[in-house]
VOVEXRO-702464 format. One record per residue (C-alpha): x, y, z. Coordinates in pm, 1 decimal. Layout:
R|c1|c2|c3
R|X|Y|Z .
...
This chain:
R|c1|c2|c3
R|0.0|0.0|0.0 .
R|275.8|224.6|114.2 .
R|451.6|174.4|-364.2 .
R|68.7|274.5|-445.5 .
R|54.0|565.4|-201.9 .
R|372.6|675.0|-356.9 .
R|207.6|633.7|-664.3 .
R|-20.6|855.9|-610.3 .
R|201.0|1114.3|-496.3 .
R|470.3|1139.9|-769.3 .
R|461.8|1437.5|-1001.9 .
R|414.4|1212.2|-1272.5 .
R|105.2|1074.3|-1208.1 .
R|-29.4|1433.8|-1094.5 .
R|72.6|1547.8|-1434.3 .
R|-85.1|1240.4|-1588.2 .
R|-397.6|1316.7|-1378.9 .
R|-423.9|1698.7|-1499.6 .
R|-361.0|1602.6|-1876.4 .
R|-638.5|1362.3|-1775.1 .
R|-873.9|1598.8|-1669.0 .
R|-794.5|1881.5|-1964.5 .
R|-828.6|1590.6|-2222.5 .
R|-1196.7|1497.2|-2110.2 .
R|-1270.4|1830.9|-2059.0 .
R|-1206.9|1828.2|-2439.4 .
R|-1358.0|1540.4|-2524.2 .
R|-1657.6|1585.9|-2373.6 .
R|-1701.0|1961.6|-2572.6 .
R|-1633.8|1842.5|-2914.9 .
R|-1864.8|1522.2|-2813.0 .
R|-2103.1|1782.2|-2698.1 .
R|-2082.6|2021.8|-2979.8 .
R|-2128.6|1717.6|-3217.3 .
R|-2406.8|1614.3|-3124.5 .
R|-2515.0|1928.8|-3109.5 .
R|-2445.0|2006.9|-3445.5 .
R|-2609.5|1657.6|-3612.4 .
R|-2911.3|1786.9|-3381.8 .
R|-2911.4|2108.5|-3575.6 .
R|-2871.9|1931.4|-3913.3 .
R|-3137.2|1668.0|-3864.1 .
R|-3378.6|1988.0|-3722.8 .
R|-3274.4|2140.6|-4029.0 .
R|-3335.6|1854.2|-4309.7 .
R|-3676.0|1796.5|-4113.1 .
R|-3785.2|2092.0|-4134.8 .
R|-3696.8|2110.6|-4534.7 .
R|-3915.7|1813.5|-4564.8 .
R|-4219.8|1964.9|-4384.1 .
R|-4195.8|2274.8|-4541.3 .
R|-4222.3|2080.1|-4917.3 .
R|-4500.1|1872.5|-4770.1 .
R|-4699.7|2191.4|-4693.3 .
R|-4610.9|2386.1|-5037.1 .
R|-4733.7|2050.5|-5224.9 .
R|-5038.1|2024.9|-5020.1 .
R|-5143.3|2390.1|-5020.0 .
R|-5073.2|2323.3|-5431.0 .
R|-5357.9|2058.7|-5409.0 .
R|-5549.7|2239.4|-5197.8 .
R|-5563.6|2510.3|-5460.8 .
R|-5629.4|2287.2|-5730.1 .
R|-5893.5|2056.3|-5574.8 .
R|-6012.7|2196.8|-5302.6 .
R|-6051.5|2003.9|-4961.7 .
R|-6133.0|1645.5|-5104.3 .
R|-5837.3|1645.9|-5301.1 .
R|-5645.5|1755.5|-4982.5 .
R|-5814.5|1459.4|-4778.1 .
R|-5742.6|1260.3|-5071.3 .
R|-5321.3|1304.8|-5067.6 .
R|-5341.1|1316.7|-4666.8 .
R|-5473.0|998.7|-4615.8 .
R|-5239.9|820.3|-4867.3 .
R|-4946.5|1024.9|-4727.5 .
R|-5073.1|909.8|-4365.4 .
R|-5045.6|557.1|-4442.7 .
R|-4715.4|544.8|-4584.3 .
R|-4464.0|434.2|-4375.0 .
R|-4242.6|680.7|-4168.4 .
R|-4254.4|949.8|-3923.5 .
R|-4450.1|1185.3|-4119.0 .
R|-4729.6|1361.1|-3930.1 .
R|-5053.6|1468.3|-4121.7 .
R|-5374.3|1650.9|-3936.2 .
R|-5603.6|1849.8|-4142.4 .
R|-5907.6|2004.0|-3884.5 .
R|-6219.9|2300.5|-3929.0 .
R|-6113.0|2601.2|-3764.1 .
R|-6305.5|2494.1|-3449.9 .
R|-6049.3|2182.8|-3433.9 .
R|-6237.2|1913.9|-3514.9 .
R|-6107.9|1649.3|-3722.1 .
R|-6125.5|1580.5|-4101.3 .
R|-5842.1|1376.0|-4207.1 .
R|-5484.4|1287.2|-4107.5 .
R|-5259.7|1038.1|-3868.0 .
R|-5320.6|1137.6|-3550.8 .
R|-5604.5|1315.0|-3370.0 .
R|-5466.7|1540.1|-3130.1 .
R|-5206.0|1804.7|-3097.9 .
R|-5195.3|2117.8|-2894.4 .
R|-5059.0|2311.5|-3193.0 .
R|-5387.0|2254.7|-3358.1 .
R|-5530.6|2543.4|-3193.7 .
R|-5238.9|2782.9|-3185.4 .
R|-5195.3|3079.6|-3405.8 .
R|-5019.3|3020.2|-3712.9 .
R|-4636.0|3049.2|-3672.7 .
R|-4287.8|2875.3|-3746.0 .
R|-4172.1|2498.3|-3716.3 .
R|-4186.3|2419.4|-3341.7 .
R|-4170.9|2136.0|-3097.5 .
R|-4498.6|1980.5|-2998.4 .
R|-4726.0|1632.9|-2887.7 .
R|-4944.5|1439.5|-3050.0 .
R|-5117.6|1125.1|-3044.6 .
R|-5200.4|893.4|-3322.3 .
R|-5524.9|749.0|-3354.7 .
R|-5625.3|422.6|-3223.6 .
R|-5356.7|497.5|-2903.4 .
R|-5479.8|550.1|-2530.3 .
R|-5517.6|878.8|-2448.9 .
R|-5196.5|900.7|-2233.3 .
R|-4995.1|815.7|-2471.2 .
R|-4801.5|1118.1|-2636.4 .
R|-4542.7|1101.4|-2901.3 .
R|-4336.0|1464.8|-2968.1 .
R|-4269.8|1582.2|-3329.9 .
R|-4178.6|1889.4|-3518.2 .
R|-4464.3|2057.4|-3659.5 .
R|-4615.9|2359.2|-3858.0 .
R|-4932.2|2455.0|-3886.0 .
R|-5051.8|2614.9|-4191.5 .
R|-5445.9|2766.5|-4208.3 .
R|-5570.7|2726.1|-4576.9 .
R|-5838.3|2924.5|-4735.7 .
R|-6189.0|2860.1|-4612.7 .
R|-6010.7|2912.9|-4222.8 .
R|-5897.4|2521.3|-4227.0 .
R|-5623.2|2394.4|-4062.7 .
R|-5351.0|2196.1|-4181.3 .
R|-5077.5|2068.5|-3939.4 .
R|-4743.5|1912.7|-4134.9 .
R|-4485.4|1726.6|-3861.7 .
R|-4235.5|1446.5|-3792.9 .
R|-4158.0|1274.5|-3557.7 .
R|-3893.9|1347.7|-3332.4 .
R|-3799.0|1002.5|-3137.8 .
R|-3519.4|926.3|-3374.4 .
R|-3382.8|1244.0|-3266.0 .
R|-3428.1|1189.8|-2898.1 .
R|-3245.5|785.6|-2968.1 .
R|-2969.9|979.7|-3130.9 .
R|-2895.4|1209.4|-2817.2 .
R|-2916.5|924.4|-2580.5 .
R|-2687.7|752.5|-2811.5 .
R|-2451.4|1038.5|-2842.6 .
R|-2484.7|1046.3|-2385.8 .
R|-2403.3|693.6|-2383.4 .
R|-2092.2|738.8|-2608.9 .
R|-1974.6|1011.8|-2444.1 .
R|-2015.5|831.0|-2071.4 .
R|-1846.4|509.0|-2252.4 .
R|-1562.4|702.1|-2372.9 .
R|-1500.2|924.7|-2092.2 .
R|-1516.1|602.8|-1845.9 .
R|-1250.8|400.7|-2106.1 .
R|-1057.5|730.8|-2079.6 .
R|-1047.6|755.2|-1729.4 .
R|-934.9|404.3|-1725.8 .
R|-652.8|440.7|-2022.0 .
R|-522.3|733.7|-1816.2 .
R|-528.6|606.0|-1442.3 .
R|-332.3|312.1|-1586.2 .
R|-105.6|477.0|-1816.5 .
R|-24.1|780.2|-1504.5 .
R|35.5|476.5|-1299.7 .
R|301.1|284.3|-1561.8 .
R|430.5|632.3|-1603.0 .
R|463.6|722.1|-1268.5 .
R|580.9|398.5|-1149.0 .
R|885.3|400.3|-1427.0 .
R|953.0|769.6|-1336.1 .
R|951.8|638.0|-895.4 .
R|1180.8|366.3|-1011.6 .
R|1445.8|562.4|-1154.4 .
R|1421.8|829.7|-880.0 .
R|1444.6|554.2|-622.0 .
R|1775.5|434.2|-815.7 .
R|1916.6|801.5|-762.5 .
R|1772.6|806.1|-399.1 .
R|1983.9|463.6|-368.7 .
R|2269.6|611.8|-523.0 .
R|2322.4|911.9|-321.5 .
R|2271.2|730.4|-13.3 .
R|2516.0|504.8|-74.1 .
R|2730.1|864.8|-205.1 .
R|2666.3|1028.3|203.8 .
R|2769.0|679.2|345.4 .
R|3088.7|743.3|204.1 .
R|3133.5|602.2|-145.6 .
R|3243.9|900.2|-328.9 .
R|3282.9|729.2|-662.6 .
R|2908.6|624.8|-722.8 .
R|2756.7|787.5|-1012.8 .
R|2417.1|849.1|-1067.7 .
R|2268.0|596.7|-1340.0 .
R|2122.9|729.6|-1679.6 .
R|1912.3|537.4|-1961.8 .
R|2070.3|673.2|-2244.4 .
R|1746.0|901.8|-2322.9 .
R|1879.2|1200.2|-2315.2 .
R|1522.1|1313.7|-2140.7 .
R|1518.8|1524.8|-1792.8 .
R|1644.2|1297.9|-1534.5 .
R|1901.3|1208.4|-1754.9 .
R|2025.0|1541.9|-1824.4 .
R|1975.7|1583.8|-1415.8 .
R|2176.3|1291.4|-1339.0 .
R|2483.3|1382.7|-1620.4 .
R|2493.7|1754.6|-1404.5 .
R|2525.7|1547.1|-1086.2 .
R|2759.7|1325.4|-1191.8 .
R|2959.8|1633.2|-1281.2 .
R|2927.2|1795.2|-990.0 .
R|3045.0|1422.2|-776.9 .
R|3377.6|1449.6|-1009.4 .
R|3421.8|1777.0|-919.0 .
R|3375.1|1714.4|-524.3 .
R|3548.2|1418.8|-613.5 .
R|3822.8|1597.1|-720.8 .
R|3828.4|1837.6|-461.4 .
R|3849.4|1595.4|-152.7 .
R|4156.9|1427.9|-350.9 .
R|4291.1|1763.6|-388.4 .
R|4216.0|1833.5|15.9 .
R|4353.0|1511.6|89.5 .
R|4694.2|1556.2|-131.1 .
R|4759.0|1896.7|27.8 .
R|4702.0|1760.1|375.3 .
R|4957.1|1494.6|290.2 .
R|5219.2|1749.6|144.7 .
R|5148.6|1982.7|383.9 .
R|5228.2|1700.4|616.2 .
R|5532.3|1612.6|442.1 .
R|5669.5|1934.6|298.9 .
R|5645.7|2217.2|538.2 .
R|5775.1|1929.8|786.5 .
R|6118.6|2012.5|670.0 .
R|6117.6|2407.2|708.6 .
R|5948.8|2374.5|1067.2 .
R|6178.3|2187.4|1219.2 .
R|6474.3|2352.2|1045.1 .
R|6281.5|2682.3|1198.2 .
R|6300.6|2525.3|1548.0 .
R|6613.2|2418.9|1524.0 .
R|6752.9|2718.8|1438.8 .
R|6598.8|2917.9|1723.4 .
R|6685.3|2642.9|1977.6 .
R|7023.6|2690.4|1828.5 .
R|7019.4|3063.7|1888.2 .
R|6899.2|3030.8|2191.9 .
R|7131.7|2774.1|2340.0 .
R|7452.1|2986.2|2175.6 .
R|7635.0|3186.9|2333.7 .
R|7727.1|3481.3|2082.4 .
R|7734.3|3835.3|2035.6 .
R|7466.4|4052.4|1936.7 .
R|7536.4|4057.8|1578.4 .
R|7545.5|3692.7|1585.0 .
R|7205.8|3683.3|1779.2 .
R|7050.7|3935.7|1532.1 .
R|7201.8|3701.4|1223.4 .
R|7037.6|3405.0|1319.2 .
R|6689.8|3619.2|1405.4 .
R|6714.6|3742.0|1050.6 .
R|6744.4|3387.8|926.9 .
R|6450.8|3274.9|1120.5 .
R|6238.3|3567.3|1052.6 .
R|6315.2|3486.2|655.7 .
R|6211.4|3130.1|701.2 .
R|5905.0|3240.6|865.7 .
R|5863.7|3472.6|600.1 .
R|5913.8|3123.1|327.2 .
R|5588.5|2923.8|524.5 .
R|5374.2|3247.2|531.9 .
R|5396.2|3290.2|182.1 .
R|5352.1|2906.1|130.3 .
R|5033.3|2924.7|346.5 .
R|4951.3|3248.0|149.5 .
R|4974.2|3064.7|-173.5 .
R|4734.6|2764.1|-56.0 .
R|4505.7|2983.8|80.7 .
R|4456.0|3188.2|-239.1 .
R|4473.3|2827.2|-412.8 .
R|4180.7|2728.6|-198.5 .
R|3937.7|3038.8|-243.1 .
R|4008.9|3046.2|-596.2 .
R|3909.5|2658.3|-636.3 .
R|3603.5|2713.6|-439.1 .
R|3512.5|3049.9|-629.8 .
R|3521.9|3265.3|-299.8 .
R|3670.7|3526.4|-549.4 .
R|3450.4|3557.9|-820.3 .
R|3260.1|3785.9|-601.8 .
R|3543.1|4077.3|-662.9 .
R|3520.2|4093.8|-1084.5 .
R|3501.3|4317.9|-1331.3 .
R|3569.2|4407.2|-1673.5 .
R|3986.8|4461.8|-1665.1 .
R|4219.7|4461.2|-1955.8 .
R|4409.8|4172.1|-1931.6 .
R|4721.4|4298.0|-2201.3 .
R|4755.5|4626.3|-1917.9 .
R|4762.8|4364.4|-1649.6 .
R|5050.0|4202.0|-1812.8 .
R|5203.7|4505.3|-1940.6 .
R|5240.5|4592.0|-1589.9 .
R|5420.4|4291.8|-1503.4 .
R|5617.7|4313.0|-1774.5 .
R|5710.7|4690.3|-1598.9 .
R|5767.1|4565.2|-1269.9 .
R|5987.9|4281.7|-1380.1 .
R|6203.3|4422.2|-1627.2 .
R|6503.0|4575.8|-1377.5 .
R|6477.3|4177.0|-1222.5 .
R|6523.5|3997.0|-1575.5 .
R|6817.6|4321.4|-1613.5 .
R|6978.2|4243.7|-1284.4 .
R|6988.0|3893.3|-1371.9 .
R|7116.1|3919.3|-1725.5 .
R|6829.5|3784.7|-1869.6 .
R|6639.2|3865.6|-2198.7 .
R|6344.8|3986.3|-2144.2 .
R|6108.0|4046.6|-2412.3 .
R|5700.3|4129.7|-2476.1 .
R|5461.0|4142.3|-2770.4 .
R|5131.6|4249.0|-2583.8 .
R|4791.7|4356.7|-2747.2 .
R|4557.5|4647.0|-2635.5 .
R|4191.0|4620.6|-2547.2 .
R|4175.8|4239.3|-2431.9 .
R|3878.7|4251.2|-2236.1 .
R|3822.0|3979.0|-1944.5 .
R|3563.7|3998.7|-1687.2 .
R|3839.0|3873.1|-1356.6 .
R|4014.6|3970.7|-1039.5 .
R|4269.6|4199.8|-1146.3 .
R|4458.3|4076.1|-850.4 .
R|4443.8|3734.7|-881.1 .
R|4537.1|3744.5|-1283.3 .
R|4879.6|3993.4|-1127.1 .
R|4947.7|3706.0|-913.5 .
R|4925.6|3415.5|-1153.0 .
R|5136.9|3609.7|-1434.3 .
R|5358.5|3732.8|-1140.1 .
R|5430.4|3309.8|-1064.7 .
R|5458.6|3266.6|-1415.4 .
R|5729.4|3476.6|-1524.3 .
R|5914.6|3429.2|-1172.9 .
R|5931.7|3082.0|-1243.2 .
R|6041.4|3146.3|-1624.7 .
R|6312.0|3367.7|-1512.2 .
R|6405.8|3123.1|-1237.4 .
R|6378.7|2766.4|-1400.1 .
R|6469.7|2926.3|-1792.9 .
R|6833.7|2936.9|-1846.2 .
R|6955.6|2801.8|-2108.8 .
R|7330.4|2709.2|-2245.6 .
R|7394.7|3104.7|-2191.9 .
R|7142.1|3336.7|-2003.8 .
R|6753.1|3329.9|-1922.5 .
R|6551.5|3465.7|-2241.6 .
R|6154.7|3546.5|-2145.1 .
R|5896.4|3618.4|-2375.6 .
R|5574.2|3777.0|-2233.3 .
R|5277.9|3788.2|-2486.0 .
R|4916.8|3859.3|-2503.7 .
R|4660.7|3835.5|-2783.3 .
R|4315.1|3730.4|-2914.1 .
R|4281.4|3390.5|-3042.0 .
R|3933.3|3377.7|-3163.6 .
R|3672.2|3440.9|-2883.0 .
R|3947.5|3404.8|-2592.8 .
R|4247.8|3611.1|-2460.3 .
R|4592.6|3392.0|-2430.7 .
R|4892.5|3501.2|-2228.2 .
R|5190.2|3323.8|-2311.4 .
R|5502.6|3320.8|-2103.0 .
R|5778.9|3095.4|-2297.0 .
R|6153.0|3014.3|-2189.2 .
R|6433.4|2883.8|-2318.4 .
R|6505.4|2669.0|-2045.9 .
R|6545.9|2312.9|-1943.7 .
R|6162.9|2288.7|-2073.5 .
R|5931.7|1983.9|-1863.6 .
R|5855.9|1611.2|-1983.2 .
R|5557.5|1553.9|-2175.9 .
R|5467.4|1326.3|-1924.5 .
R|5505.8|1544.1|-1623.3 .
R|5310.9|1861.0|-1718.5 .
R|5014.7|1736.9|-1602.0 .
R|5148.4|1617.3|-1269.1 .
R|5391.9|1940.8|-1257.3 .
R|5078.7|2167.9|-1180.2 .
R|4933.0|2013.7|-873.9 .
R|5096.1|2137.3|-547.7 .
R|5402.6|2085.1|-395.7 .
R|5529.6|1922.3|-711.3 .
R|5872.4|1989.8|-802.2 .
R|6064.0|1803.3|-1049.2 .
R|6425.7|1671.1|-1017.4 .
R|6640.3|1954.3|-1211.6 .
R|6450.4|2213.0|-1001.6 .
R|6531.7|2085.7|-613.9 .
R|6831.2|2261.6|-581.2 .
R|6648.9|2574.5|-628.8 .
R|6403.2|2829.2|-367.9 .
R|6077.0|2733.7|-402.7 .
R|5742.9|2527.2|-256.4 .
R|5601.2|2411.6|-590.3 .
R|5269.5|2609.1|-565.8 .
R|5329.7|2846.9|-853.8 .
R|5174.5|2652.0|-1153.8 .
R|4890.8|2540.3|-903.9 .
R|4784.7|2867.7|-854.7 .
R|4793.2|2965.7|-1164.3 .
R|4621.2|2662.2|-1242.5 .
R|4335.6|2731.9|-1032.0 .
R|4341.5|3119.8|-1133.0 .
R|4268.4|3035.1|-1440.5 .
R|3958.5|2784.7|-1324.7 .
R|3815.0|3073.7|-1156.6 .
R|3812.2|3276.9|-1465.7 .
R|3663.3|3039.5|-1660.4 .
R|3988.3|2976.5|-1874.7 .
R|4266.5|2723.8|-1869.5 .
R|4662.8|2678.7|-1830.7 .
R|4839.4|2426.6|-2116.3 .
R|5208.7|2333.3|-2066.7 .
R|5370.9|2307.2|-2413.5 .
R|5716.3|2298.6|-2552.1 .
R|5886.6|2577.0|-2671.4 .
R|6165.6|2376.7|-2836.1 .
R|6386.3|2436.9|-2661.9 .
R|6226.4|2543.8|-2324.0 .
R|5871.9|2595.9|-2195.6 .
R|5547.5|2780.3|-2303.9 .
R|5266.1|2849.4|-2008.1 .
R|4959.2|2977.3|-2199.8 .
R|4713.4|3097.7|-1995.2 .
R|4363.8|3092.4|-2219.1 .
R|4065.3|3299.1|-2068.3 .
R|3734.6|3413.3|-2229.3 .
R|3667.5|3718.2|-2376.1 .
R|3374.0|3967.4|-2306.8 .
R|3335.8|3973.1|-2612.7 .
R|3290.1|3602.2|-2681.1 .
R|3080.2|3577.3|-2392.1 .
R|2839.2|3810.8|-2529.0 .
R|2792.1|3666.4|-2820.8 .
């Protein structure tokens, strides 16, 4: 009882039940006007006959006089059919015809209408209705032309008992089909239910089912399924930081501990007291700008900064990187060259897209030495409907197979160990580029690197 209550309560039998309800509704008023409209035709032909039975009869009237009338009446009355023939003085009393009685008899002279007679040799409660006209003929007698009516009334009870019958096989057809549709619509919500139950107990990697269909749920469950690999993805990505942050930071805290327990415990001088302060202080700076990095790594993969953006121009945020790190790339010998376009249009965080060109050219002038000195190449240009940013090198370059792995954190790859750094750059710029809707690709430069950072354009997102 409990399945059929449910039944009953799923949208999809409710919707089956109001189609229900608007398709009899229907039914019944073109059922309705039908029979309403045969009515009128039948009313119609009828009253075409009657009105050519009076015109022929007044004819013989005319020509004959009354005994010629009688004469046609009674061979008309005994014909078979529902004609109607009564032919009476002007007090009413009867001369010829098929019935003897009818209350039109003594009415004024009008237009077809609805009345009762009786035929003769019936009882006199016995009434039959017809449409009649009555017709007074020269020498004030009356003539009253009819037919009857009872096919008429057969066809309307007919036409009632059709439209019962089919409303009642109706109702039937659509209970049963709202219950086979609603049951095959609880079945597959039930398998979702199931699904994400089993999803909250813990099983992260159950997907939602689909048919193949391509129809609503399916579409529903596709967007949830999405959303699982992205939460998916996420908790691996919380787990893998927990574990580096386990593992990597481990290192710099305990060298930080070790060299204040080793301050502490010496016995020096003041400069040598304030040396090894300085060294701590810069270590401490090292971990707050590691933290700093996976904090902005965290709000940018969980979108807490899409809140701050706005139309910016995404060649004057990297001309002005460009600006800031030219002296650098000078004081380090390095080449350091740009090719940047005007009026690139993003919708972003002006600071966030500073910070992930900032990490990209730091790490291009730090990891892109070649045989002689670091060469840089900053660029920025439309590529259809998006803006790229390229920062190339003509360094060491990274393994085909490692560029993937090379931007999630804390990764740092052999030839790059001996040198400062926590191996959060390319994440961050990574998930900078998430934020914005865009995209960071790792290709070769031959030799070297190329980061291209791709990101929509307002333009193309517009259109």
């Amino acid at each position: 009882m409990k399945t059929v209550g449910k039944l009953f309560r799923t949208t999809a039998f409710k919707l089956s039940l109001a189609y229900f309800v608007l398709f009899s509704l229907g039914a019944w008023v073109v059922l309705a006007s039908v029979g309403q409209r045969v009515e009128q035709v039948l009313d119609e032909e009828t009253a075409q006959t009657i009105d050519a039975e009076i015109a022929r009869l007044t004819e013989l009237y005319g020509e004959g006089g009354l005994r010629q009338l009688v004469t046609s009446i009674e061979r008309r009355a005994r014909a078979p059919g529902g004609s109607i023939f009564l032919v009476t003085t002007h007090a009413g009393e009867y001369i010829a015809g098929n019935v003897i009685a009818s209350p039109m008899i003594g009415a004024e002279e009008g237009a077809l209408d609805e009345t009762i007679y009786r035929r003769r040799g019936e009882a006199a409660d016995i009434h039959h209705h017809a449409l009649a006209k009555l017709v007074v003929l020269p020498g004030e007698f009356r003539l009253l032309v009819g037919h009857d009516v009872e096919d008429h009334r057969v066809l309307r009870r007919i036409l009632r008992q059709g439209l019962g019958a089919s409303l009642f096989w109706l109702a039937l057809v659509g209970t049963l089909g709202g219950l086979f549709v609603a049951n095959r619509m609880l079945e597959r919500v039930d398998a979702m239910s199931a699904s994400a139950r089993r999803i909250m107990g813990g099983d992260l990697d159950q997907r939602l089912d689909t048919t193949g269909a391509g129809d609503e749920l399916d579409r529903l469950a596709e967007n949830l399924n999405a959303m699982l690999a992205r939460i998916g993805e996420l908790m691996t990505g919380l787990g893998e930081v927990s574990d580096n942050i386990a593992h990597d930071l481990k290192t710099p805290l305990t060298r930080l501990r070790n060299r204040a327990e080793e301050a502490a415990r010496a016995n020096t001088g003041p400069e040598e007291t304030r040396a090894a302060l300085s060294a701590i202080i810069e270590e401490s700076d090292a971990l707050i700008r590691v933290f700093d990095a996976l904090l902005t790594i965290a709000r940018a993969e969980a979108g807490y900064s899409s809140e701050n953006m706005s139309e910016v121009d995404a060649g004057k945020i990297a001309a002005d990187i460009v600006e800031l790190y030219e002296p650098v790339a000078e004081e380090q010998g390095a080449l350091f060259q740009s090719s940047l376009e005007e009026g690139l249009m993003v919708r972003g965080n002006r600071e966030l897209l500073g910070r992930m060109l900032v990490n990209l050219v730091d790490n291009a002038l730090k990891y892109g030495a070649g045989d002689d000195k670091p060469s840089v190449l900053v660029t920025a240009r439309r590529v259809g409907g998006s803006i790229e940013i390229c920062v190339a090198d003509r360094g060491p370059g990274v393994p085909p197979q490692d560029r993937e792995r090379v931007i999630d954190r804390f990764v740092r790859l052999e030839n790059s160990r001996s040198r400062p750094g926590s191996g959060l750059g390319l994440s961050l710029a990574a998930a900078v580029a998430r934020l914005h809707h865009g995209s960071l690709r790792l290709e070769d430069n031959t030799p070297g690197l190329r980061a291209v950072v791709s990101l929509p354009s307002i333009g193309s997102s517009r259109g």
